[in-house]
Structure formats: C-alpha cells, structure tokens
C-alpha positions in Angstrom: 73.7 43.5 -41.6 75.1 46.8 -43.1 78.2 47.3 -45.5 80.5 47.9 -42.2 79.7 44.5 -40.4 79.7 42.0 -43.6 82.1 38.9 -42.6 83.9 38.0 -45.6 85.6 34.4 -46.3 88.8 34.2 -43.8 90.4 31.5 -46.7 90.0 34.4 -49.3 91.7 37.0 -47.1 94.7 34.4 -46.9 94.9 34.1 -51.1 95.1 38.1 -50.6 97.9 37.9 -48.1 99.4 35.5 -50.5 99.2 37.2 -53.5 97.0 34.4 -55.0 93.8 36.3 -55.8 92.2 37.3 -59.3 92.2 40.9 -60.0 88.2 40.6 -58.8 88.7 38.6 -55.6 91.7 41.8 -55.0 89.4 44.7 -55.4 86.5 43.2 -53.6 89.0 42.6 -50.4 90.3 46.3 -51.3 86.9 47.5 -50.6 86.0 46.0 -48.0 89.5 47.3 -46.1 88.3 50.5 -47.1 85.3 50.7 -45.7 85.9 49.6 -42.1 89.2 50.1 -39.8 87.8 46.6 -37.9 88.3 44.9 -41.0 91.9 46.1 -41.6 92.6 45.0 -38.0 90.8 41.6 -38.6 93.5 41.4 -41.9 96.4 42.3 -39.3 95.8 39.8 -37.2 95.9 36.9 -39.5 99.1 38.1 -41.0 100.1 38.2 -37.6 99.6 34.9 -37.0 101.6 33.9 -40.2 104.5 35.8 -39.2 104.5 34.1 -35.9 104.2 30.7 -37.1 107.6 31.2 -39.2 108.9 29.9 -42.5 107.2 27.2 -44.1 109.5 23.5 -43.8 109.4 20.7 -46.1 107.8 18.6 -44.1 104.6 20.5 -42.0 105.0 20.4 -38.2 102.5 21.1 -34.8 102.1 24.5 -34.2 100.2 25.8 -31.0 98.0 28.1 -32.8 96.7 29.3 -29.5 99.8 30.4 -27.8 101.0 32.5 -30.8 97.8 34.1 -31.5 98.3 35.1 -27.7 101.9 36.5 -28.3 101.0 38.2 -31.2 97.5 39.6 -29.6 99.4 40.7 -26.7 102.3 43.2 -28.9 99.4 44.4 -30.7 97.3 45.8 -27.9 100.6 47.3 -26.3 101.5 49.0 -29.9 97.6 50.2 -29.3 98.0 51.6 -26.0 101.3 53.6 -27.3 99.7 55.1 -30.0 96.1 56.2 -27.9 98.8 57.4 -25.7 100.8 59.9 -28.4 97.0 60.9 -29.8 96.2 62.5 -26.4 99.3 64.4 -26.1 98.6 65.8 -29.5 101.0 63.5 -31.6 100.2 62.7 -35.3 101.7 59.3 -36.0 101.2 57.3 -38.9 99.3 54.1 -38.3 102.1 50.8 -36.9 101.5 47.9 -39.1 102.7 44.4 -39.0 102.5 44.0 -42.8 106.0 43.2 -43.3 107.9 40.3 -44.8 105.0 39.3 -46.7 107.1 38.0 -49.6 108.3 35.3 -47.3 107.2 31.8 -47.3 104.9 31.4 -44.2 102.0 29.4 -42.8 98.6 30.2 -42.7 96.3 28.0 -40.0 93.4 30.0 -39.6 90.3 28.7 -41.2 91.6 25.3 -42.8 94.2 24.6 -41.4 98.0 24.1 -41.3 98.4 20.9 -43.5 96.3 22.4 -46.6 98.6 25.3 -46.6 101.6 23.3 -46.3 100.4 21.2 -49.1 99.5 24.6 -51.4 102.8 26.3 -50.4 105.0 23.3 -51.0 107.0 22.9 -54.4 108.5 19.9 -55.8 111.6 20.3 -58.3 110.6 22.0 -61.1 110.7 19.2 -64.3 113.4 19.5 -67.2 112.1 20.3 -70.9 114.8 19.3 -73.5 113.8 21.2 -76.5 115.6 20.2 -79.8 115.9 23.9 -81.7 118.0 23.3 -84.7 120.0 20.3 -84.5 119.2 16.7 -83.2 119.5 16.2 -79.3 120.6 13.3 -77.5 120.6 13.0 -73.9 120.1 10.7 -70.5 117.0 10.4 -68.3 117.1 10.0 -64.8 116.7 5.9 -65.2 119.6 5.7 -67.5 117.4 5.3 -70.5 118.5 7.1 -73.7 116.7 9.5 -75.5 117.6 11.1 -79.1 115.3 14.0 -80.0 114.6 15.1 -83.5 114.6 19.1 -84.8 111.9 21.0 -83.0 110.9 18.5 -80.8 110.8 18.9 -77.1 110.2 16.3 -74.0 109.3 16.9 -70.6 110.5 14.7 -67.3 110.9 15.0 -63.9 113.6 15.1 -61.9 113.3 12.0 -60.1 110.9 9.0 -61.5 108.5 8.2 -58.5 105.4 6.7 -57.8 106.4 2.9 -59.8 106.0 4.8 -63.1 108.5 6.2 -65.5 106.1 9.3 -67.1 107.8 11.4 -70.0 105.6 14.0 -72.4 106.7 14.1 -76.0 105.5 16.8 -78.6 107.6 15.9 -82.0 109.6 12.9 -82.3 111.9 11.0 -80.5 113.8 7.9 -80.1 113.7 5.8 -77.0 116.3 3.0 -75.9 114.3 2.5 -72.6 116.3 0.5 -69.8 114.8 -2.4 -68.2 112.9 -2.3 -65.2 109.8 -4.9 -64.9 108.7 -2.6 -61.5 108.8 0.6 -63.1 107.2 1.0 -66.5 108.2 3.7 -68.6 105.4 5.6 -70.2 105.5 8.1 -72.8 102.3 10.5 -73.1 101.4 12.7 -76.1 98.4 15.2 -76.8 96.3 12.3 -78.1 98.5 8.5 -76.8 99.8 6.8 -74.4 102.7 4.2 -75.4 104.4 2.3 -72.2 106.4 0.0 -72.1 108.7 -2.2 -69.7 112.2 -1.7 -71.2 112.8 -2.1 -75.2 113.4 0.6 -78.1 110.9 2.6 -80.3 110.3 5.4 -82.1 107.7 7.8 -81.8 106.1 10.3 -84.0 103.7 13.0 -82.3 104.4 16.3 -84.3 100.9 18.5 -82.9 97.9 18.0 -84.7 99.0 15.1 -86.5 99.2 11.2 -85.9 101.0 9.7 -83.5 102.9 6.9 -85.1 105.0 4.2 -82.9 107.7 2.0 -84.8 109.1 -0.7 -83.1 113.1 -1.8 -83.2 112.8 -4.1 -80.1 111.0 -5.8 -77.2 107.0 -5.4 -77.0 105.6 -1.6 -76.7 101.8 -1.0 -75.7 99.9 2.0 -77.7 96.4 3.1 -76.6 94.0 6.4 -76.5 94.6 9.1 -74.1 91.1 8.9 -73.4 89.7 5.3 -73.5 86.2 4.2 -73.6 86.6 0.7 -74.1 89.2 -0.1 -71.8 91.7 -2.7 -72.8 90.4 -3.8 -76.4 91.7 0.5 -77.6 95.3 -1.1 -77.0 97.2 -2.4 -78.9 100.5 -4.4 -78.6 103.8 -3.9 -81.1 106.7 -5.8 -81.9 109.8 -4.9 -83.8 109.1 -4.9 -87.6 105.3 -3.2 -86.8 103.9 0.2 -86.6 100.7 1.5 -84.9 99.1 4.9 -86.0 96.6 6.6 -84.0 94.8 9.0 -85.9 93.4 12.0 -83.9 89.7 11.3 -82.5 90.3 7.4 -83.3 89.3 5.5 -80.3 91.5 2.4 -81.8 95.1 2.4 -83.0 95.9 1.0 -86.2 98.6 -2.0 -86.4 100.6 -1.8 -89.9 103.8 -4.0 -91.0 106.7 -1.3 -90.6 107.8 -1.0 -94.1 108.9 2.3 -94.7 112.3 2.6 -96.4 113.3 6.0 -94.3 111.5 5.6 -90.7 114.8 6.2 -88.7 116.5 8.6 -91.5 116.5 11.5 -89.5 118.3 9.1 -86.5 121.1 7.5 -88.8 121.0 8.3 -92.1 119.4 4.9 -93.0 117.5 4.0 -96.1 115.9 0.2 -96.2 114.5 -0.4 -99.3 112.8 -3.9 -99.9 111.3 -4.4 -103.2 111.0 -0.8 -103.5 110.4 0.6 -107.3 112.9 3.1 -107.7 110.0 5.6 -108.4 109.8 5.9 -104.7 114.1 5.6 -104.5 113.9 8.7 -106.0 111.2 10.1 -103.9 113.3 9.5 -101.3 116.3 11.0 -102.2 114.8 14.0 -103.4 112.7 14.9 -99.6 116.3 13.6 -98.1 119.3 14.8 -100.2 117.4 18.0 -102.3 118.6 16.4 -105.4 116.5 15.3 -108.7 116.8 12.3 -110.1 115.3 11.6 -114.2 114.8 8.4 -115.8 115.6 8.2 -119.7 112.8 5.6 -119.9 109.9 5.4 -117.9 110.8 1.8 -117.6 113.7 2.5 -115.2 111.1 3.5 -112.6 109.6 0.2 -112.6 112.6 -1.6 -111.3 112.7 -3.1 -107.8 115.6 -2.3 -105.4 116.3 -4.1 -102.0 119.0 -2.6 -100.4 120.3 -0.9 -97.2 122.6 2.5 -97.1 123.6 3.7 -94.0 125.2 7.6 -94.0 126.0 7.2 -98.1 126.1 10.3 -99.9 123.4 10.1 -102.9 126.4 9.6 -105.7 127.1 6.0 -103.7 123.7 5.7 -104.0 123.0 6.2 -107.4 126.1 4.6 -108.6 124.9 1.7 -106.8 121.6 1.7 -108.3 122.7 2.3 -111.7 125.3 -1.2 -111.3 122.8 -3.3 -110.0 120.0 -2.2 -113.0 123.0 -1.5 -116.3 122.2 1.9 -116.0 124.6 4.8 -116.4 124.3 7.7 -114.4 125.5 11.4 -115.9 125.1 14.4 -113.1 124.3 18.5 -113.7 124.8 20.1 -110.4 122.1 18.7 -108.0 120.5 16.8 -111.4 121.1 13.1 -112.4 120.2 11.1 -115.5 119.9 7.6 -115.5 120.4 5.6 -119.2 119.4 2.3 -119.9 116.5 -0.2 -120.6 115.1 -0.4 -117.4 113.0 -3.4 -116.3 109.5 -4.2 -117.3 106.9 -5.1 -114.8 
C-alpha cells in the first residue's frame, strides 16, 4: 500500500476533530490530509456525522447512525454535483466544506461508539478549592461539617458528596468538626494519609513534604498510609487526648499521647501547659508572641507550670507566671526579666 491509500485510525481522526490530539498525533493527521483529497473527504464525512447527530445531552440517547449518515451523504453528493457543474462552465470556486461549528459540543459514533464519547465529553461540576492566603479561613462543606483552614493551606471538595463517602484533599492544616453520618464516612486524603472518620473533630497537619500529624479533640478518627501493604494492621485508631504522626515513606503511623502545650494555637489562641518547665513557656511565647523572655537565675527555668490561657496577651501571661513562682517581671520593649529564686529540680 502506497502513501495515498494508508488507512489511518478513525478514533484518532475524532481526537483531531476534537481538538484532543498531541502536537505529534496533529501533524501526522496534517499530512496525511495533505497528501490525498480522499482522505480530506473521509475527515468530512465524520464531522458530518457529528454535526448531524447534534449537541451532546447529559444523559446519552439512541441515535440511528444509519439514517443520518444517509442525510448527510446525500447533501454532500448534491454540493458535489454543483460544483463539477460550475468547473465545466469554467467557474473557479473555492472548495464547500462542512467544517463548521466545530467548537460545539457534539457526538462522535463512528468507530466506538456513542456511549464512550458521551462518557469522554461529559463534565461533572467542577470541585471547590478554598485556599487560605493570608488570614485563617472558615467555611461550610456540603454535609454541614465545619472546616477552619490555617495560613497557606488549601482543601479541595466536590460539589455534592456521592458515592457513600465524604472525600476532601488537604495540603496544610486544617480543623475538622465533621457532622455525623454512620452511612457516609468522611475521609480526608493528603500527599502521603488517609484519616476518615464517621463524625467527630480533629486536627490535621499535612504542610508538603512534611509529616502528617492528626490530633484528636473528639470521637474516634482512623489514620493509615496512602499506599498500604499490610492492610489493616498500617491503621491506626485515635481518641481525643492522642496524636498519630506519619512520617513520609513510613508504612505505619505512630500513636503518641497529645501533649503539646500549643497544638490548636493557631485555631484559638490556646496555650495548655501541664507540668511544663517554663524553659519551654518561654519557647512558646517567643515562636507565638515575638517577644524574649530572660531569667535572672537559671533556676527560674526549672519551674513547672500547669495552666491554660485562652486569647491572653503575653503581659497576662507573664504576670501570671511570675505570681504563681514570687517572681517580678520588669519589661524593655518586646524584652522581659523575670527576678526571683526560682525552683530547684
């Protein structure tokens, strides 16, 4: 078979009608246009058929394949006899296409059929992306579950919840008052973990290319492995007052008692401290109020604080701190000195 007679794939020329080719597959149907007026007819006749099968509809319907390729067969050779017509009495005439409309949504049946198209051509509801660009984000999903999103994170979710599962993708950190509903889970998916649940609240850590880290505040939240290779033994179930950390490439999460003093800071403005040396108190308030705090005697930092402050500026803090331990607290600028003893250990 020469260049001029070689059949090409009938489901490729309807990706070129489409627009759904790679630059490769869009040069190599180019050429092979070029090269033969049969094979520019053979292109005519499928987009023929497209344009007489009409506009795609959600839901696919019957169409008599036959009976429009007739209809369409038959303009065409009419349109041919008018134009052999005008060449013999010396017309020039530019050649009649049918290539019109093509940006409009349309079946193509030839080859495989109506109900692939349909299913390539159809488009659900695009999803929502919340993204959390410079201030904290609170908002609703679809279920009536609440979501608060920390700075720079952003969560993905469809329009509708379908299929008995509540998916949501999370790249940052967000926190999750999930609402209760035993036939529906609700399922949160990172890079590296899956965390679902059935309705209860949770926070969860997932910056890229770090942990993910799942604190729980109530009810019973499962954490596993993307990718599992050991089935049910790589999850792991948490209940409030425990965390699990999976560490990128683990294959098993890591169960640890919830204990840090400032896990829900960025939510509330909380700080839990329980037994906490004041060492890491100032810590704290230094990464979460930019201010420096200096001991007079290295035996200050060995005292133990349990306490809770909720949206308390770091003077209430301090001034706390300093009456519960006989200290006395002098500030320069964003500076503080504690005086006094301290405790010994």
């Amino acid at each position: 078979m020469n260049q001029n007679e070689r059949d090409i794939d009938e489901q490729l020329l309807l990706q070129y009608l489409l627009g759904d080719v790679s630059p490769d597959d869009r040069a190599y149907v180019d050429e092979w246009l070029r090269i033969s007026e049969t094979h520019r007819k053979q292109l005519d006749r499928l987009e023929a058929v497209w344009l007489e099968t009409g506009k795609l509809t959600p839901s696919p319907v019957a169409v008599d394949v036959d009976a429009a390729w007739n209809r369409v067969s038959g303009r065409m050779e009419i349109e041919d006899e008018k134009q052999h017509e005008q060449k013999q009495r010396g017309a020039v005439i530019p050649m009649v296409t049918l290539r019109w409309m093509i940006g409009v949504a349309a079946v193509l049946i030839l080859g495989f059929g109506f109900w692939w198209l349909a299913r390539k051509l159809s488009t659900e509801p695009p999803p929502t992306t919340l993204t959390a660009t410079g201030e904290i984000l609170k908002d609703t999903l679809p279920d009536g579950s609440a979501i608060v999103l920390n700075i720079g994170s952003v969560l993905v979710y469809p329009e509708k919840f379908t299929d008995g599962l509540r998916k949501v993708d999370l790249s940052g950190e967000g926190f999750f008052e999930v609402k209760s509903d035993p036939d529906k889970p609700f399922e949160v998916n990172t890079d590296i973990a899956r965390i679902r649940v059935i309705g209860t609240s949770f926070n969860v850590k997932a910056y890229p290319g770090g942990n993910v880290e799942v604190s729980v505040s109530s009810g019973t939240v499962n954490l596993s492995p993307i990718k599992e290779t050991g089935g049910d033994i790589s999850t792991v179930s948490l209940h409030p007052g425990m965390k699990g950390v999976l560490a990128r490439h683990a294959l098993v999460p890591v169960v640890l008692p919830d204990t840090t003093s400032d896990r829900l800071f960025w939510l509330h403005h909380t700080l839990e401290f329980r037994q906490t040396p004041l060492r890491e108190v100032f810590e704290l308030l230094h990464l979460h109020y930019r201010i420096t705090v200096t001991p007079e005697s290295p035996e200050i930092l060995s005292c133990r604080l349990t306490a809770t402050f909720s949206n308390e500026s770091p003077e209430t803090i301090l001034r706390i701190i300093a009456g519960s331990f006989d200290l006395i607290v002098e500030k320069n600028k964003q500076t503080y000195l504690l005086k006094g003893k301290g405790c010994h250990e």
